[in-house]
C-alpha positions as CSV (number, residue, x, y, z in Angstrom):
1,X,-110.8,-89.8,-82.3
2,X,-112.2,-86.3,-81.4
3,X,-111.0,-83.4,-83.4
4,X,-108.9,-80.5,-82.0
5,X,-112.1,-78.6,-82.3
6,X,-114.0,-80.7,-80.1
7,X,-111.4,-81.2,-77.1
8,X,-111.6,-77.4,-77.4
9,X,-115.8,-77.7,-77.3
10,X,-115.5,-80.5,-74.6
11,X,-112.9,-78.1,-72.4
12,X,-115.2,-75.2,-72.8
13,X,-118.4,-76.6,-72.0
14,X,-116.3,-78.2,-68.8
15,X,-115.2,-75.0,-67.9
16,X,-118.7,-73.1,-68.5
17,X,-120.3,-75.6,-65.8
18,X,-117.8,-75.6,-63.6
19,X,-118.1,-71.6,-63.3
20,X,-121.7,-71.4,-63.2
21,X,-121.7,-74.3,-60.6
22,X,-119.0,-71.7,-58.3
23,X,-121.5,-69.1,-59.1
24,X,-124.3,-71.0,-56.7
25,X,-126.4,-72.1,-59.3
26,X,-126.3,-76.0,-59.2
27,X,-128.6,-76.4,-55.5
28,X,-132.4,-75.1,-55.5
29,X,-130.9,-71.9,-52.9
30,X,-128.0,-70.9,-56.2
31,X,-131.4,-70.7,-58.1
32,X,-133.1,-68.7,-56.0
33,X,-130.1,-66.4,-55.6
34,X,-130.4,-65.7,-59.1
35,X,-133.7,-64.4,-59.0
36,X,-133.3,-62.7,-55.4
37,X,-131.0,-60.4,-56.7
38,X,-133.0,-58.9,-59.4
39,X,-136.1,-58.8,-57.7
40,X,-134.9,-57.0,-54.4
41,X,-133.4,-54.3,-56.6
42,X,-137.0,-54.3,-58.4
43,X,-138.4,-54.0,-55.0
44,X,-136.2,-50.8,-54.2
45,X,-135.9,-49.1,-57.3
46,X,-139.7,-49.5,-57.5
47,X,-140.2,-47.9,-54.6
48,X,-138.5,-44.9,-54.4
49,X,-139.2,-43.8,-58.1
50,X,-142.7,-44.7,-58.9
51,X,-144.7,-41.5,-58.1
52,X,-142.1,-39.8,-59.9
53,X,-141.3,-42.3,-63.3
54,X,-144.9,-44.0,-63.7
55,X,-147.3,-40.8,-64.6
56,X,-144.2,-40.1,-67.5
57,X,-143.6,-43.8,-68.3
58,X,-146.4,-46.2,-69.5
59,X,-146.2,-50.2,-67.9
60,X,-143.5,-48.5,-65.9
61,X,-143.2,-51.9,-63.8
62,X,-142.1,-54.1,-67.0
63,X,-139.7,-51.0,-67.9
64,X,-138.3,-51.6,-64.7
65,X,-138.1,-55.1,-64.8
66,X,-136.6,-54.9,-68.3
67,X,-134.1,-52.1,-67.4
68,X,-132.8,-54.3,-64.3
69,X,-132.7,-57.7,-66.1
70,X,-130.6,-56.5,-68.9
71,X,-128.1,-54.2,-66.4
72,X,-127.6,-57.0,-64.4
73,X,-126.2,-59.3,-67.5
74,X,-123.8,-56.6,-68.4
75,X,-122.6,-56.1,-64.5
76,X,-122.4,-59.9,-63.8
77,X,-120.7,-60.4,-66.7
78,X,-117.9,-57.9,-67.3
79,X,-117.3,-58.6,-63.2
80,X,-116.9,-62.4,-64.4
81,X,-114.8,-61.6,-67.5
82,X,-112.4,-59.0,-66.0
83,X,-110.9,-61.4,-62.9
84,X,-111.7,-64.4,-65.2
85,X,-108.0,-65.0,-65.8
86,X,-106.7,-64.5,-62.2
87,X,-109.2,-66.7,-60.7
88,X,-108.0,-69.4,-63.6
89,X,-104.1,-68.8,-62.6
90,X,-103.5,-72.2,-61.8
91,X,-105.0,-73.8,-64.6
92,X,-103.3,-71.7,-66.7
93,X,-99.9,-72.4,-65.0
94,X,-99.8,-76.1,-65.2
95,X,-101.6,-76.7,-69.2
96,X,-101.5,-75.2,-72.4
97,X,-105.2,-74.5,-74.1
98,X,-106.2,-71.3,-75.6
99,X,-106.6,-68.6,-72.8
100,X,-110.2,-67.4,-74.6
101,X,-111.9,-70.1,-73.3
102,X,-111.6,-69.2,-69.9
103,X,-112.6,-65.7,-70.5
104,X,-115.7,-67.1,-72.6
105,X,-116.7,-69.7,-70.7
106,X,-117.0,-67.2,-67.5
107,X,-118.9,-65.0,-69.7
108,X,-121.2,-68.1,-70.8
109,X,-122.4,-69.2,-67.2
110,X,-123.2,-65.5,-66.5
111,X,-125.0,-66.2,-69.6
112,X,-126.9,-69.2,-68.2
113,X,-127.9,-67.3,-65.1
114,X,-129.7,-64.5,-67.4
115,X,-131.4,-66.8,-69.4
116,X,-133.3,-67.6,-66.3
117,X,-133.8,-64.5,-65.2
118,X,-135.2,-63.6,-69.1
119,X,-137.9,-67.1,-68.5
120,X,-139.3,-65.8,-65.0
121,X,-139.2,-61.7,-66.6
122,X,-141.3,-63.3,-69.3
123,X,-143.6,-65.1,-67.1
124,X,-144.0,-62.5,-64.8
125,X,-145.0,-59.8,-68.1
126,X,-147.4,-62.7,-69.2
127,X,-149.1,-62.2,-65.1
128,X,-149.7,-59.2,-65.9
129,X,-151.6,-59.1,-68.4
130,X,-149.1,-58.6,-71.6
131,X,-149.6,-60.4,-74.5
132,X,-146.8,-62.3,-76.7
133,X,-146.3,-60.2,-79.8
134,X,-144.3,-61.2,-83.1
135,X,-141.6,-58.4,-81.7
136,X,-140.8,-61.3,-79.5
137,X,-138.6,-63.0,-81.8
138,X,-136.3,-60.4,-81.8
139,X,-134.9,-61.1,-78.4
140,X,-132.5,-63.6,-79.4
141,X,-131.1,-61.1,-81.7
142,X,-130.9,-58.0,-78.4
143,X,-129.4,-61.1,-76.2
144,X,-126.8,-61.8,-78.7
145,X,-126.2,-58.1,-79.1
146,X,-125.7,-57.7,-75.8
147,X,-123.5,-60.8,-75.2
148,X,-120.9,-60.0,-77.7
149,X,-120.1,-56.2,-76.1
150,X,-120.1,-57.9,-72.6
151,X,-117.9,-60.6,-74.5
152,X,-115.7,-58.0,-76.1
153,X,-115.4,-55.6,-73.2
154,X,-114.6,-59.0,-71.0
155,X,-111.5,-59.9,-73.3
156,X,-110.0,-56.4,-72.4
157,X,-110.6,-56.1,-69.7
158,X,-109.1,-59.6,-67.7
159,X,-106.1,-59.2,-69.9
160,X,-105.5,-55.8,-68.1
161,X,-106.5,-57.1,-65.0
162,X,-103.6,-59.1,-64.9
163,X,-101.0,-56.1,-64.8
164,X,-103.5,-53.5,-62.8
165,X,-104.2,-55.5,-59.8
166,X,-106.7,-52.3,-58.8
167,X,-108.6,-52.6,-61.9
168,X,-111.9,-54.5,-60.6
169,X,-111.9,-51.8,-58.1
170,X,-111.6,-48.8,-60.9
171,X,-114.1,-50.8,-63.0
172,X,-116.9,-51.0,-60.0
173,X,-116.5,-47.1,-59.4
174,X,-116.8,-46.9,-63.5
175,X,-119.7,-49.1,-63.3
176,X,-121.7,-47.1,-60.3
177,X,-121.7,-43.8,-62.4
178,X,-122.5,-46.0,-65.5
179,X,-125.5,-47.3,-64.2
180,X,-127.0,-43.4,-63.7
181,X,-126.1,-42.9,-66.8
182,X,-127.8,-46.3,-68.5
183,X,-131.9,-46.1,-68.3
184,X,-132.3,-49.2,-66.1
185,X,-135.4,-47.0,-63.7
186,X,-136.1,-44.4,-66.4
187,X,-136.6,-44.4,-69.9
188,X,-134.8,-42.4,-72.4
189,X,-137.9,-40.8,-73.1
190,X,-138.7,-39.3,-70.3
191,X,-135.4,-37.7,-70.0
192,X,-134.5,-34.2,-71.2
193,X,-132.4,-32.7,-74.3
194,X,-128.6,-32.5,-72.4
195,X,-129.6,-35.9,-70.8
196,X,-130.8,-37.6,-74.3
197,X,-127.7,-36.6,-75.8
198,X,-125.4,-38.3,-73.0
199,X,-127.9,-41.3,-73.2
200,X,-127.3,-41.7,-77.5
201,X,-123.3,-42.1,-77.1
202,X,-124.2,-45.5,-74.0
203,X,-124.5,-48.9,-76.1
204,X,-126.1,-50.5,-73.0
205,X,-128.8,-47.6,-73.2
206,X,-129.8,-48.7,-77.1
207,X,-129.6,-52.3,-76.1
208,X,-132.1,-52.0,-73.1
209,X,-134.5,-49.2,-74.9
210,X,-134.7,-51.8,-78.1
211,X,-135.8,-54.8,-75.8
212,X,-138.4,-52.5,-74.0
213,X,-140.0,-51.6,-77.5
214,X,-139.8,-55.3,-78.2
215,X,-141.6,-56.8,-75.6
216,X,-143.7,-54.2,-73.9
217,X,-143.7,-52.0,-77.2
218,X,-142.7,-48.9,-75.8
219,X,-141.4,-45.8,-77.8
220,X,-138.5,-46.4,-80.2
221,X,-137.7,-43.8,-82.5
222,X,-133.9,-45.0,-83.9
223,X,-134.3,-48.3,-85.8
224,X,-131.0,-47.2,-88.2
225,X,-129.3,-46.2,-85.1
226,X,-130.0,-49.9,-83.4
227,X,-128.8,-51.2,-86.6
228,X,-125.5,-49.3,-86.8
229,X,-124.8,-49.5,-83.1
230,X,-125.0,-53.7,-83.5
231,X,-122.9,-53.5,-86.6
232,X,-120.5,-51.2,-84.2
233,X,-120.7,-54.3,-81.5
234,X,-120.4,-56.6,-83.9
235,X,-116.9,-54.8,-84.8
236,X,-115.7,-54.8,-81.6
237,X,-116.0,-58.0,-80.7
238,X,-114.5,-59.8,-83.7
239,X,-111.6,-57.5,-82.6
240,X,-111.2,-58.3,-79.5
241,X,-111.9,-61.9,-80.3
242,X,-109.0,-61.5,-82.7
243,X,-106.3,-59.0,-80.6
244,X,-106.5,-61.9,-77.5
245,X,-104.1,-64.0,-78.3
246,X,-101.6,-61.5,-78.7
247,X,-102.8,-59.0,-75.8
248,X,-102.2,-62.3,-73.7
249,X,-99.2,-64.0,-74.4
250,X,-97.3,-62.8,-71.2
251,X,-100.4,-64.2,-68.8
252,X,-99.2,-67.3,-68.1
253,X,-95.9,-65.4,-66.9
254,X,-97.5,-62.7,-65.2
255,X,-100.0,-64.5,-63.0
């Protein structure tokens, strides 16, 4: 007889599919989607900030690519997190399971759609001529980073989209100036002193500089700042993880 732990495993992997399935990805033109996306934005942002970015920025393509990859993960997924629970309303109307999973499992398809998007970024570095390093390994450990603030930021924020209806829209104006102020087509780098300081106090903008300087081995000059800001992360999320149950007790009653 399973365990309670493993109906929980079972129910989560179920519910994981089941979103990344809605999310287009189970037919050959989902797959392609997922790549689409990413790439047209390369195609754009390439364009119109080339001449300007490249003579400052070294490999300023795979900075690109890099930049948009790892925005993309934290935009798909705090979109899926936040109306995770009000898309779920009906499952969790009519049976009783703990409400994390849905938030989680949302989280974990967008999850599923990055990790593909990381396998073709890879290939397409390898194309051009870059060359696997040992700094490699640490991309498992920047993914995971990055997945537990989506995760934690995802647990706030569907519980509070319950009661503020308006709240995806707030978040996607939020999220517009966020990305100006995230180095997804510049580097931190290149950027002056008023505009360095703004960039030290963004999370995303540590997250994406580290994985440049990992797999393209571009400047990093804040190795104890990487560390503190994943112990900071780490923090956050184990307290979200634990404050969800009791932020979301009224759900069931409020959806």
């Amino acid at each position: 007889m399973k365990t309670d732990l493993a109906y929980r495993w079972d129910l989560f992997w179920m519910l994981t599919r089941t979103e990344f399935r809605l999310r287009d990805q189970g037919t050959m033109i989902g797959f392609l989607w997922t790549l689409l996306h990413p790439l047209f934005m390369f195609m754009i942002l390439y364009l119109l900030f080339t001449h300007w970015m490249a003579p400052l920025i070294p490999n300023y393509a795979g900075c690109l690519l890099i930049g948009i990859v790892q925005w993309n993960f934290f935009l798909s997924g705090t979109d899926a997190g936040l109306t995770s629970l009000r898309r779920k309303a009906g499952l969790i109307a009519n049976y009783s399971f703990p409400r994390i999973l849905i938030v989680l499992s949302s989280v974990c398809a967008v999850l599923l759609s990055h990790l593909i998007e990381w396998a073709v970024l890879l290939a397409a570095l390898l194309i051009m001529g870059l060359r696997p390093t040992a700094w490699w390994l640490m991309l498992p450990l920047i993914v995971a980073l990055e997945l537990a603030l989506v995760t934690a930021l995802s647990c706030l924020l569907s519980v509070l989209a319950v009661e503020l209806r308006d709240l995806d829209r707030v978040w996607s104006l939020l999220l517009y100036g966020f990305f100006f102020l995230t180095p997804v087509f510049y580097t931190a780098e290149a950027m002056g002193g008023p505009a360095r300081r703004i960039l030290a106090f963004n999370p995303l903008a540590w997250i994406i500089e580290a994985t440049r300087a990992a797999v393209i081995g571009a400047p990093y000059h804040s190795s104890p700042r990487i560390l503190l800001l994943g112990a900071a992360i780490a923090v956050f999320c184990a307290l979200s993880l634990a404050l969800f149950p009791r932020m979301s007790r009224s759900v069931a009653q409020s959806l």
